[in-house]
C-alpha positions as CSV (number, residue, x, y, z in Angstrom):
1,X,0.0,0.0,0.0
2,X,1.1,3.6,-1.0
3,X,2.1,6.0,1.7
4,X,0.0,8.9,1.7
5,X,1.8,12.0,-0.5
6,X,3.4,14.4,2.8
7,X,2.5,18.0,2.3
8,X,4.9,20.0,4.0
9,X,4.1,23.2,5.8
10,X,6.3,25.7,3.7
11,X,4.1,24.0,0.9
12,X,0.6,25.2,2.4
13,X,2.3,28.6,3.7
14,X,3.3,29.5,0.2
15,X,0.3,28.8,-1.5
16,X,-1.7,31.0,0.9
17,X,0.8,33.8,0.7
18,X,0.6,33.8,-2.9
19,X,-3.2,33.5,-2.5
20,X,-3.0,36.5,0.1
21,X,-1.3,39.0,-2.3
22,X,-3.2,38.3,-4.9
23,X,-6.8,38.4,-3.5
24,X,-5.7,40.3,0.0
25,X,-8.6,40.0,2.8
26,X,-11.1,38.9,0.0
27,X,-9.1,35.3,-0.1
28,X,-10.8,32.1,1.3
29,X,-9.2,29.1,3.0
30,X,-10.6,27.2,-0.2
31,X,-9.1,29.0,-2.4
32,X,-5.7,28.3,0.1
33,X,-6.2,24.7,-0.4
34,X,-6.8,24.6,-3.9
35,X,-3.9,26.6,-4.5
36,X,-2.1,23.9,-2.4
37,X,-3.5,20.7,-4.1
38,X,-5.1,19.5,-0.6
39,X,-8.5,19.5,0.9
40,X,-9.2,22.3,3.6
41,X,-9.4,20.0,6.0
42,X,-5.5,19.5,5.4
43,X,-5.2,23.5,6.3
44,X,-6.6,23.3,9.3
45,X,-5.4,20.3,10.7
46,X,-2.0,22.6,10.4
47,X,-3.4,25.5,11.2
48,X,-6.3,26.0,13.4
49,X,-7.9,29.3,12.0
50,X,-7.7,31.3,8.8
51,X,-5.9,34.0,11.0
52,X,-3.4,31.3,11.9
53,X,-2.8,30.8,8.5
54,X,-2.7,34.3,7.1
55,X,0.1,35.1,9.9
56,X,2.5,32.3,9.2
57,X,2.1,33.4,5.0
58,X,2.3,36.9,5.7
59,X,4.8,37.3,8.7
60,X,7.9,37.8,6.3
61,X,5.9,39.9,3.6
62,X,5.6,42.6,6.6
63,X,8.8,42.2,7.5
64,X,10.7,42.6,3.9
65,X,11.6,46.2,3.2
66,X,12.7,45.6,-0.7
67,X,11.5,49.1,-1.7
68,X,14.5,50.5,0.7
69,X,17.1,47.4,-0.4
70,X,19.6,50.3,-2.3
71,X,19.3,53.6,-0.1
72,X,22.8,53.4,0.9
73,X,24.0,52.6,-3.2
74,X,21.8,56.0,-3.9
75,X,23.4,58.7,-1.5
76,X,25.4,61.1,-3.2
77,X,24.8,59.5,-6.6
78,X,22.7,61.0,-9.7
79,X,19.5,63.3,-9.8
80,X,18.6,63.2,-6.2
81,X,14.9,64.6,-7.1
82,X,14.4,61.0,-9.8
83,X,15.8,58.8,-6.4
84,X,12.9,60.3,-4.1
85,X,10.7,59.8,-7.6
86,X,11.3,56.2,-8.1
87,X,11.2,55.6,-3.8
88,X,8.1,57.1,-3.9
89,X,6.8,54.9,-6.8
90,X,8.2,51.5,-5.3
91,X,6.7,52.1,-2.2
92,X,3.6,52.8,-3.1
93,X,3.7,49.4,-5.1
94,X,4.6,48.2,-1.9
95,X,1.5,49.3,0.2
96,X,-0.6,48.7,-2.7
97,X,0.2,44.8,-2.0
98,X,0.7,45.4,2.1
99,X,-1.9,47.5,3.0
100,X,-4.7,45.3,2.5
101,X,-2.9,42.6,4.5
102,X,-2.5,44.9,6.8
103,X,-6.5,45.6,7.0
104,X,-7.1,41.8,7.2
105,X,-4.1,41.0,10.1
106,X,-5.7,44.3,12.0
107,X,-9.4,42.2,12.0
108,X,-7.6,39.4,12.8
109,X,-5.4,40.8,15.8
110,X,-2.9,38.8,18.1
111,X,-3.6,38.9,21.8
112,X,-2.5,42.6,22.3
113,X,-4.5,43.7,19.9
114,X,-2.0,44.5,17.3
115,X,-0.8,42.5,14.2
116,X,1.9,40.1,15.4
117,X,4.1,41.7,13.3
118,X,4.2,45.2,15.4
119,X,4.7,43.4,18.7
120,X,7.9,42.4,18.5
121,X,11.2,44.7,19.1
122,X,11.8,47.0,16.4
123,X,8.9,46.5,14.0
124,X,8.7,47.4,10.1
125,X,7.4,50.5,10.1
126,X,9.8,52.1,12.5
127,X,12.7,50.3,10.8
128,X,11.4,51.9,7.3
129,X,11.2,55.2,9.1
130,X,14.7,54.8,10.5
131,X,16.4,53.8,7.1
132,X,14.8,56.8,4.9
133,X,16.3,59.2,7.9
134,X,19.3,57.7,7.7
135,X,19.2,58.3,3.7
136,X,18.5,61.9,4.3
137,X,20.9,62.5,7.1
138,X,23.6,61.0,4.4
139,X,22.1,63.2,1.8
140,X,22.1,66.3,4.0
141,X,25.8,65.9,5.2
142,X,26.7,65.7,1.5
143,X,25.1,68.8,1.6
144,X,22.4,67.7,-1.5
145,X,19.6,68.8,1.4
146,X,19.4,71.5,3.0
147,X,20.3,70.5,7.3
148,X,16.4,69.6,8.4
149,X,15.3,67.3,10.7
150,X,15.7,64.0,9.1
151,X,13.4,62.0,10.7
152,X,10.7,65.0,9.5
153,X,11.7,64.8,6.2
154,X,11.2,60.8,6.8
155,X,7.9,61.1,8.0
156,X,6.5,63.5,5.6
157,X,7.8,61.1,2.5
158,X,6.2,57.6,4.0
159,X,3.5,59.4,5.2
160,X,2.3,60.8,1.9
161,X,3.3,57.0,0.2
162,X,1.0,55.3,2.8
163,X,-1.8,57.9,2.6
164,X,-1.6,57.7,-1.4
165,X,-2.5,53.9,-1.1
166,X,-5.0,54.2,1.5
167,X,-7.2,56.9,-0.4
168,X,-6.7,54.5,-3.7
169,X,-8.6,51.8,-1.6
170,X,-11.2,54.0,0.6
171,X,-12.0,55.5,-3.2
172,X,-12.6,52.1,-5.2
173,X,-16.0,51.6,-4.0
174,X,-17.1,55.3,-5.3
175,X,-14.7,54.4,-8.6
176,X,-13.9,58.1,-8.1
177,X,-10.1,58.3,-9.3
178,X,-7.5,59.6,-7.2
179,X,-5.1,62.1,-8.2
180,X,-2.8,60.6,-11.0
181,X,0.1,58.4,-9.2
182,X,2.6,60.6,-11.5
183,X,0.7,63.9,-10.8
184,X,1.1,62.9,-7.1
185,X,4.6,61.9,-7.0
186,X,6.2,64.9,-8.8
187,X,3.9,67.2,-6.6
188,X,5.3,65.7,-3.9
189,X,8.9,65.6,-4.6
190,X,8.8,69.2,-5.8
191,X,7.4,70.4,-2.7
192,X,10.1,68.7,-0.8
193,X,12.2,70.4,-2.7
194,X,11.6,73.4,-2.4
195,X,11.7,73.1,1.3
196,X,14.3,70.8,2.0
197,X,16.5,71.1,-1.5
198,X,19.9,72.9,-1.4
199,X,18.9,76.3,-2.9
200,X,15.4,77.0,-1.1
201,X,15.0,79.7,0.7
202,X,12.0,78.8,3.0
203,X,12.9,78.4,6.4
204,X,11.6,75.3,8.3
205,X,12.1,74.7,12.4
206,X,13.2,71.6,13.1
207,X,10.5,70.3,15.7
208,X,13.0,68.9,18.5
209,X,13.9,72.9,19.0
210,X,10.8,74.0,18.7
211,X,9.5,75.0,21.9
């Protein structure tokens, strides 16, 4: 008699993930399994809930930064206005794929309350914030910025990128189109600009002195 055919785990975890990115929050454990090549019955004798499941796909897709991989091969090299151009435009292809995970593991919570993945030491969105800091602290002492805050500068730049995304999702339902994602992106980079680039003349505080 044949031995039953083992599935391994890393088999049914990366089915779902690629299940997960594709169809986000709207994805079924059927559609898991299918994707898999086993009955749902399989899934859960692995993993006990569809929350389970989506946390063991999705745990190193929250944790991958790939849209920051070459900040340090950027500083001091080339157009610095087409760098923050094509950062912003790779991370907004990143939270178009993250942010509805996101939605789902934030309806899903772990047992603080939080997605597992901001619970532990040093999560992803402060080590995102920390690296495009870093990359204009670089740029600034190369003097290609003009000496503001960095971490402002940081926030201001994911801050848009996220807010971007999350309009382009809270807008799908009305099919009302949000601004154009190159309209958008050279808006924002010139406005940067002309506060934090080398020639501008606009003075901005740096919030740790202000009072």
């Amino acid at each position: 008699m044949a031995r039953p055919v083992s599935i391994k785990d890393q088999t049914l975890i990366d089915a779902a993930r690629a299940v997960f990115l594709e169809r986000g929050f709207a994805a079924t454990t059927a559609e898991v399994a299918e994707r898999a090549g086993v009955s749902e019955g399989t899934l859960f004798n692995r993993f006990k809930t569809k929350a389970e499941l989506f946390q063991a796909a999705m745990h190193p897709q929250f944790e991958q930064l790939e849209w920051l991989s070459d900040l340090e091969a950027r500083v001091g090299q080339g157009e610095l206005r087409e760098h923050l151009y094509e950062l912003g435009a790779a991370g907004i292809g990143f939270f178009r794929q993250l942010m509805p995970l996101m939605m789902m593991s934030y309806a899903n919570p772990g047992p603080s309350g939080l997605p597992e993945a901001l619970t532990r030491p040093n999560p992803p969105p402060l080590r995102a914030l920390k690296r495009l800091a870093g990359y204009f602290e670089a740029e600034i002492r190369l003097a290609r910025l003009r000496p503001i805050d960095p971490e402002l500068l940081a926030r201001i730049f994911l801050g848009s990128v996220q807010q971007y995304v999350f309009f382009e999702l809270v807008t799908q339902a009305q099919h009302a189109l949000p601004l154009p994602l190159p309209t958008f992106l050279r808006g924002l980079v010139e406005l940067l600009w002309r506060g934090a680039g080398p020639d501008a003349t606009t003075t901005l505080p740096s919030p740790r002195s202000a009072p």
